[in-house]
C-alpha positions as CSV (number, residue, x, y, z in Angstrom):
1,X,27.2,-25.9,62.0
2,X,23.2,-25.2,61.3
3,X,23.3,-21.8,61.1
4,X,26.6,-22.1,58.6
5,X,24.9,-24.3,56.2
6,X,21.3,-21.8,56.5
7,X,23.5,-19.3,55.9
8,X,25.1,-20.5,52.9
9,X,22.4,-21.5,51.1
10,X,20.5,-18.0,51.7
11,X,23.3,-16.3,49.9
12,X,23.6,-19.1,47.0
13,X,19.8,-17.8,46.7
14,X,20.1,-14.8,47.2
15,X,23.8,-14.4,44.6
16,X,21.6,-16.7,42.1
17,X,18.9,-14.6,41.9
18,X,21.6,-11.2,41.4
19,X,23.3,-13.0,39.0
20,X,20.5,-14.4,36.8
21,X,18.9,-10.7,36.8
22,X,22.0,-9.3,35.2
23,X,22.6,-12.6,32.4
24,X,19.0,-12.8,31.4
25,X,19.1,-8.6,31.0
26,X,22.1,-9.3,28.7
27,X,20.8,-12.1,26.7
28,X,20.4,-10.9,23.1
29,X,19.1,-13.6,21.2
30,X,16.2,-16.5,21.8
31,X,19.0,-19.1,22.0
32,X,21.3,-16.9,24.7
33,X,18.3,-17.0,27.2
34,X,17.1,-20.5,26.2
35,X,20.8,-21.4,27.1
36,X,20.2,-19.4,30.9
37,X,17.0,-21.3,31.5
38,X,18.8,-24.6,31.0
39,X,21.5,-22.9,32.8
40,X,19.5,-22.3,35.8
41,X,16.4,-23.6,35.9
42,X,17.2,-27.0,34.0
43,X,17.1,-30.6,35.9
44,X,21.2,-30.1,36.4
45,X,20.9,-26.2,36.6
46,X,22.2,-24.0,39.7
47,X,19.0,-23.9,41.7
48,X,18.3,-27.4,41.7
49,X,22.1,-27.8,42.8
50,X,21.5,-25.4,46.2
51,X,18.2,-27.2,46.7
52,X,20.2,-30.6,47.1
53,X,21.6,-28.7,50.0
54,X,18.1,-28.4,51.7
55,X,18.5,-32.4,53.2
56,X,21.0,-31.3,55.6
57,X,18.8,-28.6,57.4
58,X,17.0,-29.3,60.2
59,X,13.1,-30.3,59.6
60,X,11.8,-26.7,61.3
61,X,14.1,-25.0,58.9
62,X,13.0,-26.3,55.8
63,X,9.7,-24.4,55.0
64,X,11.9,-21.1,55.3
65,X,14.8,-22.2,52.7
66,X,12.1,-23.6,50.9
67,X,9.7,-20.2,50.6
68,X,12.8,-18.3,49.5
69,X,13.6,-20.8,47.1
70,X,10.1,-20.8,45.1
71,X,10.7,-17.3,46.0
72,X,13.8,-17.1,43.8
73,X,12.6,-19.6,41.2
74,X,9.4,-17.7,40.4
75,X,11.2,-14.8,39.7
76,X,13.6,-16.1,37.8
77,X,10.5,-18.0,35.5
78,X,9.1,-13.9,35.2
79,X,12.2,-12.7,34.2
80,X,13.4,-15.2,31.2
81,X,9.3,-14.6,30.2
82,X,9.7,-10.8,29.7
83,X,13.5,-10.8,28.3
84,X,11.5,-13.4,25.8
85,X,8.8,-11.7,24.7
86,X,10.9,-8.4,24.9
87,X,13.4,-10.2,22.2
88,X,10.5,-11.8,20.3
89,X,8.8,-8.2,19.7
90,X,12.5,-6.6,18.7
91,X,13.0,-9.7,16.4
92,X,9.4,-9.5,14.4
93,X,10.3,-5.5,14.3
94,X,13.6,-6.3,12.9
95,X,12.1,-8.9,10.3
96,X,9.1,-6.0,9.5
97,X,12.0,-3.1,9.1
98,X,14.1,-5.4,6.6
99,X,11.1,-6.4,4.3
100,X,9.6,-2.7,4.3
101,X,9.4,-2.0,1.0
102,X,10.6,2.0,-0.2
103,X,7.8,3.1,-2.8
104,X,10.5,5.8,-3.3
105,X,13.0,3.7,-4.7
106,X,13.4,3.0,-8.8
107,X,11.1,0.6,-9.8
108,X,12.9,-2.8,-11.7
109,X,11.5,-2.7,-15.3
110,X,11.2,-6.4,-16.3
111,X,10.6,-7.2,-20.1
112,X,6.9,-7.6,-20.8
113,X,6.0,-11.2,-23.0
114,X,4.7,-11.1,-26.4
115,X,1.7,-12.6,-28.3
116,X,2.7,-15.8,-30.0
117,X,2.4,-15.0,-34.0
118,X,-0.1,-17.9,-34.2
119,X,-2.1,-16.9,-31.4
120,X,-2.1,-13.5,-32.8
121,X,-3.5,-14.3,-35.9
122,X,-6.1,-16.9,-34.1
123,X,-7.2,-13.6,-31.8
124,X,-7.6,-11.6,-35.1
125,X,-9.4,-14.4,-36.5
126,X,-11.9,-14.6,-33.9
127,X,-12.5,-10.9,-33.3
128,X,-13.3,-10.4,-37.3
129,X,-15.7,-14.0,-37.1
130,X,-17.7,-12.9,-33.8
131,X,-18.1,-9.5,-35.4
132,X,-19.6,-10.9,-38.1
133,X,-22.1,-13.3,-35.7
134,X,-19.9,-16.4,-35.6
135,X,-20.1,-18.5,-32.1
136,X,-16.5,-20.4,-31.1
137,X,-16.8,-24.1,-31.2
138,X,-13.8,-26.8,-30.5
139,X,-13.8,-30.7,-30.4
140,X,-11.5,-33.4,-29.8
141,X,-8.1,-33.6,-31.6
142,X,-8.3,-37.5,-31.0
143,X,-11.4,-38.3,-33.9
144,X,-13.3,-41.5,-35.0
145,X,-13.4,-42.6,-38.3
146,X,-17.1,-41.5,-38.6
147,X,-16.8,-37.9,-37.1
148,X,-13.4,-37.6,-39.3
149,X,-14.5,-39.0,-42.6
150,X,-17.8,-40.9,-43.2
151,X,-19.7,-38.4,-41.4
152,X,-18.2,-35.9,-44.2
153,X,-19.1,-37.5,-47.1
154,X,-15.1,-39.4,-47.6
155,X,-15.8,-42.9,-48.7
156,X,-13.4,-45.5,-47.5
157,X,-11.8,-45.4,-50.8
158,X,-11.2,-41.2,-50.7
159,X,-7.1,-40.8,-50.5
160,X,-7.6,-39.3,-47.7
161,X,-7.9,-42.2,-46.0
162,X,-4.7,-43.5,-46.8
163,X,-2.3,-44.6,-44.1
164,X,0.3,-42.0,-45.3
165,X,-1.7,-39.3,-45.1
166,X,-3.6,-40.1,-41.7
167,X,-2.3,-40.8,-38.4
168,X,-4.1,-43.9,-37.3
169,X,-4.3,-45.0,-33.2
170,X,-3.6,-48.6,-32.0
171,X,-7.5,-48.4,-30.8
172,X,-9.0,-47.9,-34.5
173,X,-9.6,-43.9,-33.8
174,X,-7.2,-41.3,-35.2
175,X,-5.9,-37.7,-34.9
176,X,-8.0,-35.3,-36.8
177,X,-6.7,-34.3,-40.2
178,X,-9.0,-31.0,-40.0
179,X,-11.7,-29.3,-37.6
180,X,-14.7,-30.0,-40.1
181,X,-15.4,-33.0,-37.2
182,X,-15.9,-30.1,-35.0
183,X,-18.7,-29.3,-37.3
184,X,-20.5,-32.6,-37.5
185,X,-20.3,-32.5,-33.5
186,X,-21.8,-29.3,-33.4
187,X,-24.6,-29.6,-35.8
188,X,-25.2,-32.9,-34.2
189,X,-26.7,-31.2,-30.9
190,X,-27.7,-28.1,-32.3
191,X,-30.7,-26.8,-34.7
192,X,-30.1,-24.2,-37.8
193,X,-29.6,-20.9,-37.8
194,X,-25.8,-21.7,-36.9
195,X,-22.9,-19.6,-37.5
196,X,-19.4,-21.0,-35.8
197,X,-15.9,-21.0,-36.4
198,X,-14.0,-23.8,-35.5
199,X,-9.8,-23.6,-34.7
200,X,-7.3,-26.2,-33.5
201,X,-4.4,-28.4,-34.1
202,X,-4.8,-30.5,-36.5
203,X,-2.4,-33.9,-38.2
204,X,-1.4,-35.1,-41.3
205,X,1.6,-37.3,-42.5
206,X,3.3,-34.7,-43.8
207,X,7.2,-34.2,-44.4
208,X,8.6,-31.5,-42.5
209,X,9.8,-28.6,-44.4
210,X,10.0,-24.9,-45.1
211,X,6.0,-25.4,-45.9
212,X,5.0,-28.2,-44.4
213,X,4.4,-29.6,-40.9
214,X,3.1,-32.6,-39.4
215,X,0.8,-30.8,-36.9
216,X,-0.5,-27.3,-37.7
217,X,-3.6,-25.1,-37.0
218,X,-6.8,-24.7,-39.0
219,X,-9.6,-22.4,-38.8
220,X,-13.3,-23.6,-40.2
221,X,-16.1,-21.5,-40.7
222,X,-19.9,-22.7,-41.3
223,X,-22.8,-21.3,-41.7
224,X,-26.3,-23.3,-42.3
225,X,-29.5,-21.2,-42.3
226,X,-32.6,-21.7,-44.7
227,X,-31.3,-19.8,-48.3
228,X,-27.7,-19.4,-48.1
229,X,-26.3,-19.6,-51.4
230,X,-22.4,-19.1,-53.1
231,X,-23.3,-15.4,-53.1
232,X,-23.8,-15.0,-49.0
233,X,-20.0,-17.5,-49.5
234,X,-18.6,-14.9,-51.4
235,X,-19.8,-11.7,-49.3
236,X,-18.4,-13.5,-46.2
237,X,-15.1,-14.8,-47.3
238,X,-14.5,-11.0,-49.2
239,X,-15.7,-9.6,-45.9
240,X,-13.2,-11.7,-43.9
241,X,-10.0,-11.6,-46.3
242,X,-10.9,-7.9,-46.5
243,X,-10.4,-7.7,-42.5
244,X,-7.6,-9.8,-42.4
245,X,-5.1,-8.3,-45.0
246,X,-6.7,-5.1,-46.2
247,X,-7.9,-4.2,-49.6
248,X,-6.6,-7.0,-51.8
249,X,-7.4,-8.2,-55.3
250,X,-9.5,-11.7,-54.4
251,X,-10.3,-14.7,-57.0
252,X,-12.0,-17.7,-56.6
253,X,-11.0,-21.0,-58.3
254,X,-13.1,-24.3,-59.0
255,X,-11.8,-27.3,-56.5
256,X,-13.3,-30.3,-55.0
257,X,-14.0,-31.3,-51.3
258,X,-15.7,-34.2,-50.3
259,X,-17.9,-32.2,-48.0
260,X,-19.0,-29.9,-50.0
261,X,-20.7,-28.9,-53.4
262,X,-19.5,-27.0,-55.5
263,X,-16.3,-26.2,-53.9
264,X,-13.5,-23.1,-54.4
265,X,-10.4,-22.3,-53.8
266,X,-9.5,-18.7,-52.8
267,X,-7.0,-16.7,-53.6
268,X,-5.1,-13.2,-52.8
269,X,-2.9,-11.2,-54.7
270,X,0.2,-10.6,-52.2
271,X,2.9,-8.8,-53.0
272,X,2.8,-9.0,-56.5
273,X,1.6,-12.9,-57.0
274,X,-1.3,-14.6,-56.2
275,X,-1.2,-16.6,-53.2
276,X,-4.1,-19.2,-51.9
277,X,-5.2,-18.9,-48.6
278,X,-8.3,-21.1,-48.3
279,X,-10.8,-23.5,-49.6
280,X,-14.4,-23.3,-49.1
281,X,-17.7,-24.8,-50.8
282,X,-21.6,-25.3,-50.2
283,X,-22.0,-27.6,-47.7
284,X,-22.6,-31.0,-49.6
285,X,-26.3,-31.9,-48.6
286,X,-25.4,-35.6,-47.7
287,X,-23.8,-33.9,-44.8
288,X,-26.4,-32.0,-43.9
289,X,-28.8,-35.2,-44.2
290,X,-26.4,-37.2,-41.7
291,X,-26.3,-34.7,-39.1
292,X,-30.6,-34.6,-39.4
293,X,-30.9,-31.6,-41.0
294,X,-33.7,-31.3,-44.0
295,X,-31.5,-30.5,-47.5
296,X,-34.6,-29.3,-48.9
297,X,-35.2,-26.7,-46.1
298,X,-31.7,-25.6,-45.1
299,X,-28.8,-25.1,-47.1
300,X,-25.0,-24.1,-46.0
301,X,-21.4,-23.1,-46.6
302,X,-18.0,-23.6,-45.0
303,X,-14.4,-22.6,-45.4
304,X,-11.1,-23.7,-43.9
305,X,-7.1,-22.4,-43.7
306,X,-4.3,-23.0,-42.1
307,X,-3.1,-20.5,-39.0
308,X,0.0,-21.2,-40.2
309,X,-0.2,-19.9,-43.5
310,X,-1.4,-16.8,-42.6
311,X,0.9,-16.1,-39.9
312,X,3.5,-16.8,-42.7
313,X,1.7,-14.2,-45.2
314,X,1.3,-11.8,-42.5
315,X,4.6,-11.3,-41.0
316,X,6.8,-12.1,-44.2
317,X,8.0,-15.8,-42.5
318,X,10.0,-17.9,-45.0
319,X,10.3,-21.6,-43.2
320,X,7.0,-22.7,-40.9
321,X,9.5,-24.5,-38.6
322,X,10.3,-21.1,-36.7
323,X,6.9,-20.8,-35.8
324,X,7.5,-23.9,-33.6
325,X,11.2,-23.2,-32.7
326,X,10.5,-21.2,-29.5
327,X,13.9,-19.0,-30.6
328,X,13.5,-15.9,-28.8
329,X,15.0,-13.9,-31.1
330,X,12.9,-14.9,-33.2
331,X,9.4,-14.5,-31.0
332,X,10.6,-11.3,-29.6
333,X,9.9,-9.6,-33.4
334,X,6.7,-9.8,-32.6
């Protein structure tokens, strides 16, 4: 009976360890040979069944049946360890030959973006202003009343300061109606000579049509420096509206600002009619007092337009609301 049951569980070793060599060599995937480990080495697997077989045997017997087993085990531990890595290596090949890229192949042409119109015309404005040895200054879009108006000369009275021309915040400050606060700011902390130009969006209480827009861009220029006079306003705007559009006929008219003293507005002949594109002045000197600077000793000027208005003049636009559509049939003119 002894040598029946050694017998029998010698070949169930033995048939388990022929068998497993021939399934783990066949297992193709990670999950096929995880499957065989449970399979055979798992707490219900085949070996720990023939093991159970082991109380039966006689004590002197034991350490033999035992041997083989661990024996048998071991092997079968060495052989699901080399089929893994063996299908691990074949998987990261497979994964490196599928996302090998040809450099032979066609290339996919994808369409290239275009410059925003306003951006284009702020880029333009900047190159022809820092050629001519302006800095680039911003501010805040959300003002106070004193960097907005009082520090500009606009008494509370001034229209300006009416509620249906301003947009007035909850908190007493407002959004900026132009970027002459950038100005003040600037002066503020720095000491003449200064030459900057000043973009950004900018809010009024307009009505929205073909012209007219609630928000919209302006540009400001200003210059303070001890004997600047209307002549060194006239080279510069010339000089800049030369750049911008070319050789065109150029006027200036008598206005009013509140910042500044005496004031213009500027026009160019376009197409046939004449066609403002800014306003500009000295700078007033109770501006240049507020911000510290000695009237007596340094004198300034400044101009302002709208982005918008040139991007319209420019690239033939007839209603501002396409600038601000974001059609791509539109944008893709450009």
């Amino acid at each position: 009976m002894t040598s029946v049951q050694l017998t029998d569980l010698e070949k169930q070793l033995q048939e388990l360890d022929s068998e497993s060599a021939v399934a783990i060599a066949a297992a193709t995937t990670l999950e096929q040979l995880e499957q065989l480990r449970v399979a055979y080495l798992g707490k219900k697997g085949q070996l720990g069944l023939i093991l159970r077989g082991m109380g039966q045997l006689p004590g002197e017997e034991r350490p033999r049946i035992g041997a083989l087993a661990n024996t048998v085990k071991e092997a079968l531990q060495n052989k699901l360890e080399q089929r893994q890595s063996a299908l691990q290596a074949a998987q990261i090949e497979s994964v490196l030959a599928a996302e090998t890229i040809d450099v032979s192949m066609p290339g996919v042409q994808r369409p290239q973006g275009r410059i925003h119109p306003l951006n284009g015309v702020i880029d333009r404005v900047f190159d022809i202003c820092v050629g001519l040895g302006y800095t680039v200054a911003t501010g805040p879009e959300m003002e106070t009343d004193y960097y907005n108006f009082e520090a500009l000369n606009t008494p509370p009275d001034h229209p300006a300061r009416d509620m249906q021309d301003t947009f007035y915040l909850p908190d007493g400050n407002l959004l900026r109606t132009h970027t002459s606060s950038v100005q003040i700011r600037y002066m503020e902390s720095h000491t003449p000579p200064l030459r900057i130009v000043a973009p950004g969006r900018v809010y009024r209480r307009d009505t929205v049509d073909a012209t007219h827009s609630a928000v919209f861009h302006q540009i400001e220029l200003l210059a303070i420096d001890k004997g600047l006079t209307f002549t060194d306003l006239k080279g510069t705007i010339k000089e800049f509206l030369r750049q911008m559009f070319g050789e065109v006929a150029i006027r200036f008219r008598p206005s009013y600002f509140p910042f500044t003293e005496p004031s213009a507005e500027v026009d160019v002949q376009w197409q046939g009619r004449w066609l403002e594109v800014l306003g500009c002045g000295m700078v007033d000197p109770n501006v240049l007092k507020i911000v510290g600077y000695d009237p007596e000793a340094y004198t300034g000027f400044a101009a302002g337009f709208g982005v918008e208005r040139f991007a319209m003049v420019l690239h033939e636009i007839d209603d501002i609301r396409r600038l601000y559509a974001s059609d791509l049939r539109f944008l893709r003119q450009f």
